[in-house]
PyMOL CGO cylinders between C-alpha atoms (Angstrom):
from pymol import cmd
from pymol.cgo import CYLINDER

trace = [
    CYLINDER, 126.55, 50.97, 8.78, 127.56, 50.69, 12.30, 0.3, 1, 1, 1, 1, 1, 1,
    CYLINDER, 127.56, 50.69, 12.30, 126.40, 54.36, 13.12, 0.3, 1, 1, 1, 1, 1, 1,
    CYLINDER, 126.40, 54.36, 13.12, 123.11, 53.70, 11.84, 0.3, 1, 1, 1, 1, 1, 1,
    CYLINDER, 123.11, 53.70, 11.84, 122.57, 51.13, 15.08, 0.3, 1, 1, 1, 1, 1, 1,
    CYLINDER, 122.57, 51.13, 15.08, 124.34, 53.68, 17.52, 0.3, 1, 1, 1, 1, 1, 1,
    CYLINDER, 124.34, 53.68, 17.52, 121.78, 56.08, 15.55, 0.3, 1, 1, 1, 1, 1, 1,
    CYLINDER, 121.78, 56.08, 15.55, 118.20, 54.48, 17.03, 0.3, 1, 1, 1, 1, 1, 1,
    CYLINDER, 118.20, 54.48, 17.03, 120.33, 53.89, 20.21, 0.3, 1, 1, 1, 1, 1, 1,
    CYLINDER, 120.33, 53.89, 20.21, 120.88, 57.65, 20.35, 0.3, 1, 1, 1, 1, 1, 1,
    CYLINDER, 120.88, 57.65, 20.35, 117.12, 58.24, 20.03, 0.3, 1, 1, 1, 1, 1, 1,
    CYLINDER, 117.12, 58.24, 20.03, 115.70, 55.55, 22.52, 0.3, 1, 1, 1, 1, 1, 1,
    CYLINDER, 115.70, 55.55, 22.52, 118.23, 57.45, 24.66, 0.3, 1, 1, 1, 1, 1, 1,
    CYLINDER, 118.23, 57.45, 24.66, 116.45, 60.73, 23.75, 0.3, 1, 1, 1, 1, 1, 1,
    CYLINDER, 116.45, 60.73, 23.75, 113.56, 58.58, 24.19, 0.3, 1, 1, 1, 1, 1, 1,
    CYLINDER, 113.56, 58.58, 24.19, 114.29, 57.30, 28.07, 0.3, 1, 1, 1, 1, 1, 1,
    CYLINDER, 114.29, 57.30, 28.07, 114.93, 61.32, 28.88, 0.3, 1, 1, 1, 1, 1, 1,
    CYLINDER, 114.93, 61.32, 28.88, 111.36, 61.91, 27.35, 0.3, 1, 1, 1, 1, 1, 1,
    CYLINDER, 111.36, 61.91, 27.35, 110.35, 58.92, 29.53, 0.3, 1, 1, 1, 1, 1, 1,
    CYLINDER, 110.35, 58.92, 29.53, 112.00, 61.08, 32.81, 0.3, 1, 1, 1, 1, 1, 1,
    CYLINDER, 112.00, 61.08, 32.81, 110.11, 63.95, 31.90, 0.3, 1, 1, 1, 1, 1, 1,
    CYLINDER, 110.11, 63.95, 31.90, 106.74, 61.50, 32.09, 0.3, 1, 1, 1, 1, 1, 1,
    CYLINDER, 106.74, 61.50, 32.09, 108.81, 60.70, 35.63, 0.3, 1, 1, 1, 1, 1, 1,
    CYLINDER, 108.81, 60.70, 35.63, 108.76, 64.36, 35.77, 0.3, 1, 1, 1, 1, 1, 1,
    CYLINDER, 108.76, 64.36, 35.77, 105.42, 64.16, 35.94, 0.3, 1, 1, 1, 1, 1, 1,
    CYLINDER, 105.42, 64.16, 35.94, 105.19, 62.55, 38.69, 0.3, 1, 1, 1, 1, 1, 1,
    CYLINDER, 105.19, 62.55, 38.69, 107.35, 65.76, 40.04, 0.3, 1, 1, 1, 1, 1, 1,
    CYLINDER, 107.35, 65.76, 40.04, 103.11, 67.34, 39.93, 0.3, 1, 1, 1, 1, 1, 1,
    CYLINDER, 103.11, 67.34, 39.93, 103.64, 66.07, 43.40, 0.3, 1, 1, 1, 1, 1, 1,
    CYLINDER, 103.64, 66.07, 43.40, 106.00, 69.07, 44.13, 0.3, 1, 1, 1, 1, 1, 1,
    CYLINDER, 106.00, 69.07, 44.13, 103.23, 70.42, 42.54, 0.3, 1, 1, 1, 1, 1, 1,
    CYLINDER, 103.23, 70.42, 42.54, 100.90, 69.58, 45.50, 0.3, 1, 1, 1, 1, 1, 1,
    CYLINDER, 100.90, 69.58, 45.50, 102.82, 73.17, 45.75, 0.3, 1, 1, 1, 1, 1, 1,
    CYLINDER, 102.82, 73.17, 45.75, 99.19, 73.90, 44.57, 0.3, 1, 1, 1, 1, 1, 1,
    CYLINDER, 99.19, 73.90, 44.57, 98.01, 71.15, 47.25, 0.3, 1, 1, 1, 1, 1, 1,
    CYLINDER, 98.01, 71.15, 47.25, 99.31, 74.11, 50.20, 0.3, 1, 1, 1, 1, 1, 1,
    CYLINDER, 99.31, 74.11, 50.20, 96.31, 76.02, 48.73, 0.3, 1, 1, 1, 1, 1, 1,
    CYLINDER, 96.31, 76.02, 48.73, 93.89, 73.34, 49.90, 0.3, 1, 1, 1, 1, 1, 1,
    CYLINDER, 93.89, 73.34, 49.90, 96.19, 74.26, 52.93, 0.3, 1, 1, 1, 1, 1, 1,
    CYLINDER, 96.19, 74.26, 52.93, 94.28, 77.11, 52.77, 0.3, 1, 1, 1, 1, 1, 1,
    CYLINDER, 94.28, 77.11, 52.77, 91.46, 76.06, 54.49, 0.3, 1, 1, 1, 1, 1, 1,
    CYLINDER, 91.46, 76.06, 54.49, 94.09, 75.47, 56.82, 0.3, 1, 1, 1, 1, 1, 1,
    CYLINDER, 94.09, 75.47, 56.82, 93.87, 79.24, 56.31, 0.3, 1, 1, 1, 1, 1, 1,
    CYLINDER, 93.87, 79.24, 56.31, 91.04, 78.54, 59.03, 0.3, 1, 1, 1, 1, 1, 1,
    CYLINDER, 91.04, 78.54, 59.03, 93.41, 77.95, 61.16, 0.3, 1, 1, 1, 1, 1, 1,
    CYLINDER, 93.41, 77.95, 61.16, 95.37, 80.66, 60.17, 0.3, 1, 1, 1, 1, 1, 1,
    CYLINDER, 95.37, 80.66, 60.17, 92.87, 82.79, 62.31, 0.3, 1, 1, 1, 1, 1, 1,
    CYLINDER, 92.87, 82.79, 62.31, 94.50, 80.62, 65.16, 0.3, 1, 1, 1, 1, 1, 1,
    CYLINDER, 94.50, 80.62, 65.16, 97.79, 82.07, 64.49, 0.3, 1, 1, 1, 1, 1, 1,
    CYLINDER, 97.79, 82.07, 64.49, 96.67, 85.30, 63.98, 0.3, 1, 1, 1, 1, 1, 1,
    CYLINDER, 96.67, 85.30, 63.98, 94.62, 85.47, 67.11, 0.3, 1, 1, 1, 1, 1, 1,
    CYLINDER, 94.62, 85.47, 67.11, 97.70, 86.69, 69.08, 0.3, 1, 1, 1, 1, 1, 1,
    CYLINDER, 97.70, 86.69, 69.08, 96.57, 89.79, 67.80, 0.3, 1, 1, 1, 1, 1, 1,
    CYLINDER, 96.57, 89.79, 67.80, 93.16, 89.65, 68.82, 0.3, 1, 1, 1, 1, 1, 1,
    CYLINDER, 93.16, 89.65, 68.82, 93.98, 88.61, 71.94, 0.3, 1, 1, 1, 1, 1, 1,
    CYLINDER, 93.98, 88.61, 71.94, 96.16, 92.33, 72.22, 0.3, 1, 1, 1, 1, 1, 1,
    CYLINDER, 96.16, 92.33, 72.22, 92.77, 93.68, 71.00, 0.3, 1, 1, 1, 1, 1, 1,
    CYLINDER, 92.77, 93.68, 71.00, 90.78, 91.78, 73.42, 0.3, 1, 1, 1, 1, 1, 1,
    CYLINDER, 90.78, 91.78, 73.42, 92.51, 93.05, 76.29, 0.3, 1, 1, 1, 1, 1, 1,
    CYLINDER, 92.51, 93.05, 76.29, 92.00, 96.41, 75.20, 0.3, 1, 1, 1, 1, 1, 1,
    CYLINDER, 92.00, 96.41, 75.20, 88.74, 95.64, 75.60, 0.3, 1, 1, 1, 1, 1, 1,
    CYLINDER, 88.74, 95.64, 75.60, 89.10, 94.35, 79.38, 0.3, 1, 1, 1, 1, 1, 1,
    CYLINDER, 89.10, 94.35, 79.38, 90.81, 97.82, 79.46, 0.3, 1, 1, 1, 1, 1, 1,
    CYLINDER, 90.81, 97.82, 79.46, 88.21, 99.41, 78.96, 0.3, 1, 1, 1, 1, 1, 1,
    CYLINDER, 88.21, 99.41, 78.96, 85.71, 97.67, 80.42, 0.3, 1, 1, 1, 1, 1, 1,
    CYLINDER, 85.71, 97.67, 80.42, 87.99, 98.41, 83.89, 0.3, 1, 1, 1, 1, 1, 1,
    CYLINDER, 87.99, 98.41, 83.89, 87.78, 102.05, 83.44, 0.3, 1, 1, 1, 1, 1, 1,
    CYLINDER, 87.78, 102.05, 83.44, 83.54, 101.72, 83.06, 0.3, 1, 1, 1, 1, 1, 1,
    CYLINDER, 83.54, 101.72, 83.06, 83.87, 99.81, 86.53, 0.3, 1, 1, 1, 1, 1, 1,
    CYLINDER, 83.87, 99.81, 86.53, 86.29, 102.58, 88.11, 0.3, 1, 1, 1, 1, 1, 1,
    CYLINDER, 86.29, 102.58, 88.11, 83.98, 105.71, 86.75, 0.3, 1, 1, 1, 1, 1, 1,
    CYLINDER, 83.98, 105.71, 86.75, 81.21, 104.81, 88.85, 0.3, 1, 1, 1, 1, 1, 1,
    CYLINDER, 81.21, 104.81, 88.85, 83.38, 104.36, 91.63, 0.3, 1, 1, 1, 1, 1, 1,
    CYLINDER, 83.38, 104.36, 91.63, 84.79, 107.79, 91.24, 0.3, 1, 1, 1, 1, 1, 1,
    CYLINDER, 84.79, 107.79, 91.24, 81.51, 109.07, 90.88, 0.3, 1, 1, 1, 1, 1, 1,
    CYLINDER, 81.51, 109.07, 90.88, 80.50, 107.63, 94.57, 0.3, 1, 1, 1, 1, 1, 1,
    CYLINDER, 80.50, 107.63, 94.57, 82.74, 109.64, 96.90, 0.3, 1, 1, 1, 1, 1, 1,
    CYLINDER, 82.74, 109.64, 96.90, 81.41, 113.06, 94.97, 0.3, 1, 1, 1, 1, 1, 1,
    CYLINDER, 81.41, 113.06, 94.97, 78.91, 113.61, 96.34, 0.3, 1, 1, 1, 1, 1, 1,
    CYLINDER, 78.91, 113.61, 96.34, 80.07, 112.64, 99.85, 0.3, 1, 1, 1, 1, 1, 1,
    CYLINDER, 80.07, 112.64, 99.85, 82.27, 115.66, 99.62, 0.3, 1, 1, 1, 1, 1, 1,
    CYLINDER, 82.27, 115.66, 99.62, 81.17, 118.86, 98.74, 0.3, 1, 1, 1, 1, 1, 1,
    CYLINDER, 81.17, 118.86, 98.74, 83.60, 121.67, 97.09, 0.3, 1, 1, 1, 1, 1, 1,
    CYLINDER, 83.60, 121.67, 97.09, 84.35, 124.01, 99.50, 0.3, 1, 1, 1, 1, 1, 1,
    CYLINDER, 84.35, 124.01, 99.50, 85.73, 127.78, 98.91, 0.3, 1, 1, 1, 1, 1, 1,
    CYLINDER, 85.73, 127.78, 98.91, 86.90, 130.04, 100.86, 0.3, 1, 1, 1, 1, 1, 1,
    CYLINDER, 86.90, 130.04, 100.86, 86.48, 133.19, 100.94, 0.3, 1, 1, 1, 1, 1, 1,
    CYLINDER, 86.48, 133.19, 100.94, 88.16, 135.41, 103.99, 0.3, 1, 1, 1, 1, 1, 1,
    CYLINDER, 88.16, 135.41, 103.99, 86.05, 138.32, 105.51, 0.3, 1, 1, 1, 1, 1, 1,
    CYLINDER, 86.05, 138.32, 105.51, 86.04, 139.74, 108.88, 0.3, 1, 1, 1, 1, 1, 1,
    CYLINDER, 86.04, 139.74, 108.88, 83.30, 138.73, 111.11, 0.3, 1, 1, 1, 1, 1, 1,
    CYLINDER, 83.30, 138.73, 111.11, 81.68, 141.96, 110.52, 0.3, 1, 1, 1, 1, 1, 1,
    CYLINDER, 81.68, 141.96, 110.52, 82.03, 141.52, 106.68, 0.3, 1, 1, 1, 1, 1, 1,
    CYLINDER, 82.03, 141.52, 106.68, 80.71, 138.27, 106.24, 0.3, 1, 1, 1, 1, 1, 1,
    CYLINDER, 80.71, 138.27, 106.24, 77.67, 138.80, 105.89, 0.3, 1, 1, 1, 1, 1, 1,
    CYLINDER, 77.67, 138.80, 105.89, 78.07, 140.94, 102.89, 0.3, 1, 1, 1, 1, 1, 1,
    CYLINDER, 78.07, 140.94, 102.89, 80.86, 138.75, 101.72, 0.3, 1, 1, 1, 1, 1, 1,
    CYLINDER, 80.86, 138.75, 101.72, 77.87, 135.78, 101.89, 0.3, 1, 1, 1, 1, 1, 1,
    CYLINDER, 77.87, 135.78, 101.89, 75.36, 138.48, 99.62, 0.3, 1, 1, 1, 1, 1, 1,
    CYLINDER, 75.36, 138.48, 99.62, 77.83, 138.87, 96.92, 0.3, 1, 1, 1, 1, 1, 1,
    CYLINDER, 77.83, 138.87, 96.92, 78.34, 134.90, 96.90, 0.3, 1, 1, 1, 1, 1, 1,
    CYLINDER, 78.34, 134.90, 96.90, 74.52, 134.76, 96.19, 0.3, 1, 1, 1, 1, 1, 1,
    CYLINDER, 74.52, 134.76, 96.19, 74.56, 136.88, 93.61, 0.3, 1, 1, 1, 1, 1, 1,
    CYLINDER, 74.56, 136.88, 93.61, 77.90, 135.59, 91.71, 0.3, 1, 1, 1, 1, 1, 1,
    CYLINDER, 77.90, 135.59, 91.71, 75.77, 131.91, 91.98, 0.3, 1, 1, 1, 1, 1, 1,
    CYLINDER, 75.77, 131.91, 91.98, 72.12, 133.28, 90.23, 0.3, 1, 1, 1, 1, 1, 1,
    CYLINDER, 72.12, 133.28, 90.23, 74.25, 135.24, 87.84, 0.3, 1, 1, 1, 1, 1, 1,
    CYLINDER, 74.25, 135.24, 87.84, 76.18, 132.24, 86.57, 0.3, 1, 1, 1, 1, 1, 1,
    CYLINDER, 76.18, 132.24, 86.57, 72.48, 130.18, 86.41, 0.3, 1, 1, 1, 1, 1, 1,
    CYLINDER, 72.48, 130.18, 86.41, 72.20, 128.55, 89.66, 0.3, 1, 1, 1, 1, 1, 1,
    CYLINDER, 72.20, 128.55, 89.66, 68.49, 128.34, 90.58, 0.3, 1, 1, 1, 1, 1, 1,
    CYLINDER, 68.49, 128.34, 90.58, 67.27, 130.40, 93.27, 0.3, 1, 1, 1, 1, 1, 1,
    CYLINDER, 67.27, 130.40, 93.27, 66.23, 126.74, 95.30, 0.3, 1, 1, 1, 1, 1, 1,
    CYLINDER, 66.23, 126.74, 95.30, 69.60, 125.69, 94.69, 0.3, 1, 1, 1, 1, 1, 1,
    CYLINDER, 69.60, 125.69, 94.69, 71.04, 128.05, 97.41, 0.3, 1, 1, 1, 1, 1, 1,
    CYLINDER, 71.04, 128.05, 97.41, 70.85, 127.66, 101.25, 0.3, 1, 1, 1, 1, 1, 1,
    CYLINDER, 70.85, 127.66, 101.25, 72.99, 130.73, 102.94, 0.3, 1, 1, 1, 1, 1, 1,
    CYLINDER, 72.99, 130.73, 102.94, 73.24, 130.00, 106.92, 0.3, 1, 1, 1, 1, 1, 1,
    CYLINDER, 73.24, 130.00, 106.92, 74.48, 132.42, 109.62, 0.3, 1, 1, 1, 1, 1, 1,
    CYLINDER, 74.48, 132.42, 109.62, 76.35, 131.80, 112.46, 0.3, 1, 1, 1, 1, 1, 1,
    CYLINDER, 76.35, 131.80, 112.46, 75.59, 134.81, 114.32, 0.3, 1, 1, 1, 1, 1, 1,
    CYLINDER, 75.59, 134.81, 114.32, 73.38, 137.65, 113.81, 0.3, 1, 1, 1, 1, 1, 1,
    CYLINDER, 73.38, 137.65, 113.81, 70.08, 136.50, 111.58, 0.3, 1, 1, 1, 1, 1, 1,
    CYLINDER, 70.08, 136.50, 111.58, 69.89, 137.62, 107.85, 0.3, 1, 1, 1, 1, 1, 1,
    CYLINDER, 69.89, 137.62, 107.85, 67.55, 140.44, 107.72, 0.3, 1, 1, 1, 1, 1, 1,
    CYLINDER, 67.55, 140.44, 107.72, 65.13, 138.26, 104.68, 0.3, 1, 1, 1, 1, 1, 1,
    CYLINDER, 65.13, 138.26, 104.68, 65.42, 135.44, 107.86, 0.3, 1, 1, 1, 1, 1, 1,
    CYLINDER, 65.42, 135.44, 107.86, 64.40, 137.81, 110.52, 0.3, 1, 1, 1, 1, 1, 1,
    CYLINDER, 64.40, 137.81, 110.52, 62.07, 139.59, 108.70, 0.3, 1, 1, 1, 1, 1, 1,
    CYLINDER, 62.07, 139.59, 108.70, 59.87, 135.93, 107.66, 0.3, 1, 1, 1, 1, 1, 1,
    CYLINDER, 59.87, 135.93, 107.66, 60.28, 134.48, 110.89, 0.3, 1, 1, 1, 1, 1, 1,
    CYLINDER, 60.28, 134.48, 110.89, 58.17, 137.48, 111.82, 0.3, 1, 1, 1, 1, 1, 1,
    CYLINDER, 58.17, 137.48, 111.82, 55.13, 135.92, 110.14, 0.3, 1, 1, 1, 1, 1, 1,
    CYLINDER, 55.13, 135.92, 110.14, 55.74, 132.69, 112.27, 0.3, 1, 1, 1, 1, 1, 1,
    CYLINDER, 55.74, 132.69, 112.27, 57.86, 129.54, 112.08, 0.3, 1, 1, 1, 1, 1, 1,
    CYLINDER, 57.86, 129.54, 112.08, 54.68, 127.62, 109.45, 0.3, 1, 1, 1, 1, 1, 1,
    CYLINDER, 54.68, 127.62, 109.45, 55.24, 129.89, 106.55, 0.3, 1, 1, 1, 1, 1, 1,
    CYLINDER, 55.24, 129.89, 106.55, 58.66, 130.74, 106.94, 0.3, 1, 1, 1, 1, 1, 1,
    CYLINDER, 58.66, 130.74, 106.94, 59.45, 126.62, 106.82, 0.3, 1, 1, 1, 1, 1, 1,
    CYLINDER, 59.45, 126.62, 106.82, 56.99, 126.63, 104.02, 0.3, 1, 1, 1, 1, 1, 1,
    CYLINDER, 56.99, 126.63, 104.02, 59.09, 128.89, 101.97, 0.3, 1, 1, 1, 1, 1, 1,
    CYLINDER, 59.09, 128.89, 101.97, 62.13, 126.62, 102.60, 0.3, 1, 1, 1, 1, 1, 1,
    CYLINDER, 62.13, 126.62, 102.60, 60.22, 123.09, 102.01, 0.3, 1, 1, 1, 1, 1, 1,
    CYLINDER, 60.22, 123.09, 102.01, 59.03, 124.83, 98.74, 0.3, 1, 1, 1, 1, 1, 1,
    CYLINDER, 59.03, 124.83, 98.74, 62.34, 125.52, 97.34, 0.3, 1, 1, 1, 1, 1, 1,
    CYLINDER, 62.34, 125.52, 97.34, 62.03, 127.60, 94.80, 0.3, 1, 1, 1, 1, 1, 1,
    CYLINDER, 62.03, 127.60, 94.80, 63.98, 130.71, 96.25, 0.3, 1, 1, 1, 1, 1, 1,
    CYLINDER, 63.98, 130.71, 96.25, 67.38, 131.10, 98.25, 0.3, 1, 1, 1, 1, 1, 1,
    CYLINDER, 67.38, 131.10, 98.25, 66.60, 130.50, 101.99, 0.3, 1, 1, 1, 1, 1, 1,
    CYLINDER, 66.60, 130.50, 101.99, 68.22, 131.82, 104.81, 0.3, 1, 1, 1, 1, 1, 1,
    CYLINDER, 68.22, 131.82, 104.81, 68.75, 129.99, 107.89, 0.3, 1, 1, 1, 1, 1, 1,
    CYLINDER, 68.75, 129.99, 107.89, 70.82, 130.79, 111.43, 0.3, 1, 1, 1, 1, 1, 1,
    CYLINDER, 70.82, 130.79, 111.43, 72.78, 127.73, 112.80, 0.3, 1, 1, 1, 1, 1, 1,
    CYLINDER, 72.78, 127.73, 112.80, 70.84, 127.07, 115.56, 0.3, 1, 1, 1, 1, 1, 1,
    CYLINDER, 70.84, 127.07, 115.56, 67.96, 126.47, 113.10, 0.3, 1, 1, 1, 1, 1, 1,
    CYLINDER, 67.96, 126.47, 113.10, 69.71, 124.84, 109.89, 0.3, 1, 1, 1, 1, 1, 1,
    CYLINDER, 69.71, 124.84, 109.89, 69.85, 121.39, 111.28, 0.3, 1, 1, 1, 1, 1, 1,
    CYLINDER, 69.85, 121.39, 111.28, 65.96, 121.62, 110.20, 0.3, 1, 1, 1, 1, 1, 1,
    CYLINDER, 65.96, 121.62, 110.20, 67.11, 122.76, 106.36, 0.3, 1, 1, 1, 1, 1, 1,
    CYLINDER, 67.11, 122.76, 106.36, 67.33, 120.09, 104.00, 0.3, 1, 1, 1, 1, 1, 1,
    CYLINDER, 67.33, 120.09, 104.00, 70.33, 119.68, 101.65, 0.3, 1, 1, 1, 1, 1, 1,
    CYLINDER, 70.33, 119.68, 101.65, 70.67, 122.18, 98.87, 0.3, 1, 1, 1, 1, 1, 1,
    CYLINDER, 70.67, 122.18, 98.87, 73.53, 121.64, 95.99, 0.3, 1, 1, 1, 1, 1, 1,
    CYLINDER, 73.53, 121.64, 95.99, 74.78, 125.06, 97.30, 0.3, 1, 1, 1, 1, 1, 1,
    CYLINDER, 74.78, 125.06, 97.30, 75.44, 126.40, 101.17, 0.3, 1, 1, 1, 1, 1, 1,
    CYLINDER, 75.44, 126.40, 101.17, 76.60, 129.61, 101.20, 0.3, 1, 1, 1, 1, 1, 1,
    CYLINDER, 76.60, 129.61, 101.20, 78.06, 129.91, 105.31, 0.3, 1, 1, 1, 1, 1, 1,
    CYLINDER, 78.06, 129.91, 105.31, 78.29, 133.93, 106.98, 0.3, 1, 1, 1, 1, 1, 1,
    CYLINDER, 78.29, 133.93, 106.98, 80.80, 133.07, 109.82, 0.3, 1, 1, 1, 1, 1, 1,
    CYLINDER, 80.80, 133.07, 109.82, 79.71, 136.33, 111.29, 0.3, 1, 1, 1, 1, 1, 1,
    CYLINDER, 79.71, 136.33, 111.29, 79.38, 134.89, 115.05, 0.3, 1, 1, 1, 1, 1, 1,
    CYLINDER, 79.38, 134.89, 115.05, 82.37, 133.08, 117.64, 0.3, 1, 1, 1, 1, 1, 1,
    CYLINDER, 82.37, 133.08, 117.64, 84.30, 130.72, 117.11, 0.3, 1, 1, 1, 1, 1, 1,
    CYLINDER, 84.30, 130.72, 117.11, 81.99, 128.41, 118.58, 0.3, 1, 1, 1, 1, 1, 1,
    CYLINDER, 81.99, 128.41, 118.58, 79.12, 129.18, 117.10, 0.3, 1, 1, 1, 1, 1, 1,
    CYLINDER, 79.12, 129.18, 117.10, 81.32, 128.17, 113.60, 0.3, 1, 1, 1, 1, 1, 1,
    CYLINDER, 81.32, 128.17, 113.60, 82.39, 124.97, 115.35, 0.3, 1, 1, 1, 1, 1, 1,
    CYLINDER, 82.39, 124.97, 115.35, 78.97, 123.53, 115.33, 0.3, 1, 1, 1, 1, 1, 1,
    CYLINDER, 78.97, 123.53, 115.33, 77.52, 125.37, 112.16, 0.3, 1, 1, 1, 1, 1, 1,
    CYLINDER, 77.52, 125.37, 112.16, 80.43, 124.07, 109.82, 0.3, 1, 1, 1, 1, 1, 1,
    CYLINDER, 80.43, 124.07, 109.82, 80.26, 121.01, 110.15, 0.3, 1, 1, 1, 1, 1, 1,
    CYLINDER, 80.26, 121.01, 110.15, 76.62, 121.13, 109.60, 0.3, 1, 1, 1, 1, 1, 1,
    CYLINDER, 76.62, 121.13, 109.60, 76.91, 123.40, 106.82, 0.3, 1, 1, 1, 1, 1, 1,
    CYLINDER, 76.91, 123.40, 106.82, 79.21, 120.88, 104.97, 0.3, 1, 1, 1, 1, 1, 1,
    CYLINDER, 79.21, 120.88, 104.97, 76.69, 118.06, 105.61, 0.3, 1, 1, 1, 1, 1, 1,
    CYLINDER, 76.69, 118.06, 105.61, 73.70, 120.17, 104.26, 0.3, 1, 1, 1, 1, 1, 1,
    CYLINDER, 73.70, 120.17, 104.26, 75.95, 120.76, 101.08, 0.3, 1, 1, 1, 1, 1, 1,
    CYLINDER, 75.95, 120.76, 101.08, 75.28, 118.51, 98.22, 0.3, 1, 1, 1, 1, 1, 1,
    CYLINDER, 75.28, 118.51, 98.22, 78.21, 120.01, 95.60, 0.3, 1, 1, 1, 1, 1, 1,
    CYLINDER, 78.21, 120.01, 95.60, 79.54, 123.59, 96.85, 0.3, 1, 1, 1, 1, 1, 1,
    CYLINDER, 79.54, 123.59, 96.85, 80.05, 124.94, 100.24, 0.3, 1, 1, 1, 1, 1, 1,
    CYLINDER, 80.05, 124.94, 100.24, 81.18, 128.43, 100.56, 0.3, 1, 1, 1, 1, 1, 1,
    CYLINDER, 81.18, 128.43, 100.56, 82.37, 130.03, 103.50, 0.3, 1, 1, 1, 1, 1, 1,
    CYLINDER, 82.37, 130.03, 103.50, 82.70, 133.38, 103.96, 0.3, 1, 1, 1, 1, 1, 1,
    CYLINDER, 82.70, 133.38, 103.96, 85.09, 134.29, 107.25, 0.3, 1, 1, 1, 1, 1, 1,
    CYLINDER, 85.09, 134.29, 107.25, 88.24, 134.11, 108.69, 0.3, 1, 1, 1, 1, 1, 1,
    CYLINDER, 88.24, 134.11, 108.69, 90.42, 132.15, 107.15, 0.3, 1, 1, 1, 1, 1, 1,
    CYLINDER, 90.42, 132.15, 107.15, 92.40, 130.65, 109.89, 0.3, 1, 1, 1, 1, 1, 1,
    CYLINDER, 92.40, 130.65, 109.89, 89.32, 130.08, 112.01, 0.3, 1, 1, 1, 1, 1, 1,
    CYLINDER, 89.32, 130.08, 112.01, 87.51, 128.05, 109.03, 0.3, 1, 1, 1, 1, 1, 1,
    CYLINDER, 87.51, 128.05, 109.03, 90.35, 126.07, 108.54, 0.3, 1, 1, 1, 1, 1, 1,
    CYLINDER, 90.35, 126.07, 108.54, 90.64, 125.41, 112.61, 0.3, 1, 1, 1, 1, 1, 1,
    CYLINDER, 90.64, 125.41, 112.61, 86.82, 123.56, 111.92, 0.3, 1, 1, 1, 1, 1, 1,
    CYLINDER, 86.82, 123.56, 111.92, 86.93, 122.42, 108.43, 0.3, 1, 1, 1, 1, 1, 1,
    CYLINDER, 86.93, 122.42, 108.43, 90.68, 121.16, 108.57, 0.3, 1, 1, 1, 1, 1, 1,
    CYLINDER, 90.68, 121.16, 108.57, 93.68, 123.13, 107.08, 0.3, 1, 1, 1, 1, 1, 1,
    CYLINDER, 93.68, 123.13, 107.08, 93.99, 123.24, 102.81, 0.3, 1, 1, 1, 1, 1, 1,
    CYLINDER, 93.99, 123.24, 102.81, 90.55, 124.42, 102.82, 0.3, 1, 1, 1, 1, 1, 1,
]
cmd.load_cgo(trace, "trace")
């Protein structure tokens, strides 16, 4: 008779571990393991932490904002300096040297009105021969650009600029000293000089 009592005792026991379990449930507020997920509107600020990255994407995009800012920049002194060539001839020769720079230009599609060829000695015969007809309707030719025009130095400070200046350095040296520099000013993307090397590079500065 005396295990029947220990008996009931045995399952109130079993009864108080049930009762933990209810305890347990008060172990649902581990479960607020579920409450992170309303962290996750803290997800919102989740973009905060992840913004570290954006930030390495913003600055990419200050990157290349910079090199908008430096294109134009680079695109400024262009046109301040022409390209120059060189191409050596004797002083007797560069006149024909000049010709065959003409023609190399139109074939590759330059426009006749591109091209302003100046002499620094003897006149081009197409010069010589227009100038002929008087100083009005040879200018005329050259103010309507729409064909190569031929000019000597003392005369091409009057030309306007042309994308291309083809130079003859078929006169002295100091003929060249004044006409280069002139030449290269009338130039708005090529000047090409056609003479002795050492002599162009004397005016124009050595590398040329």
């Amino acid at each position: 008779m005396p295990l029947l009592p220990e008996e009931p005792q045995i399952h109130e026991s079993a009864q108080g571990p049930r009762a933990t379990p209810a305890s347990g449930r008060t172990a649902p507020t581990p479960r607020p393991v579920p409450g992170p997920r309303p962290a996750a509107p803290s997800r919102p600020g989740r973009p905060g932490p992840l913004r570290p990255t954006p930030p390495g994407q913003r600055t990419p995009r200050d990157v290349a904002a910079k090199p908008g800012p430096s294109a134009p920049a680079a695109a400024a002194p262009a046109p301040a300096t022409p390209q120059v060539q060189l191409i050596p001839a004797s002083a007797q020769g560069a006149l024909d040297a000049a010709e065959e720079a003409v023609d190399l230009l139109l074939d590759s599609g330059r426009a006749p009105g591109d091209v302003l060829v100046i002499t620094t000695g003897e006149q081009h015969p197409w010069a010589a021969h227009e100038l002929s007809f008087g100083e009005a309707s040879y200018w005329a030719q050259h103010d309507a650009g729409d064909d190569v025009f031929y000019a000597d130095a003392a005369s091409a400070g009057r030309a306007g600029v042309r994308p291309v200046v083809v130079v003859a350095v078929n006169g002295g040296p100091d003929t060249a000293a004044t006409a280069l520099p002139l030449a290269r000013a009338r130039a708005g993307a090529l000047l090409i000089v056609c003479g002795d090397p050492q002599q162009i590079n004397t005016v124009l500065g050595a590398g040329v």
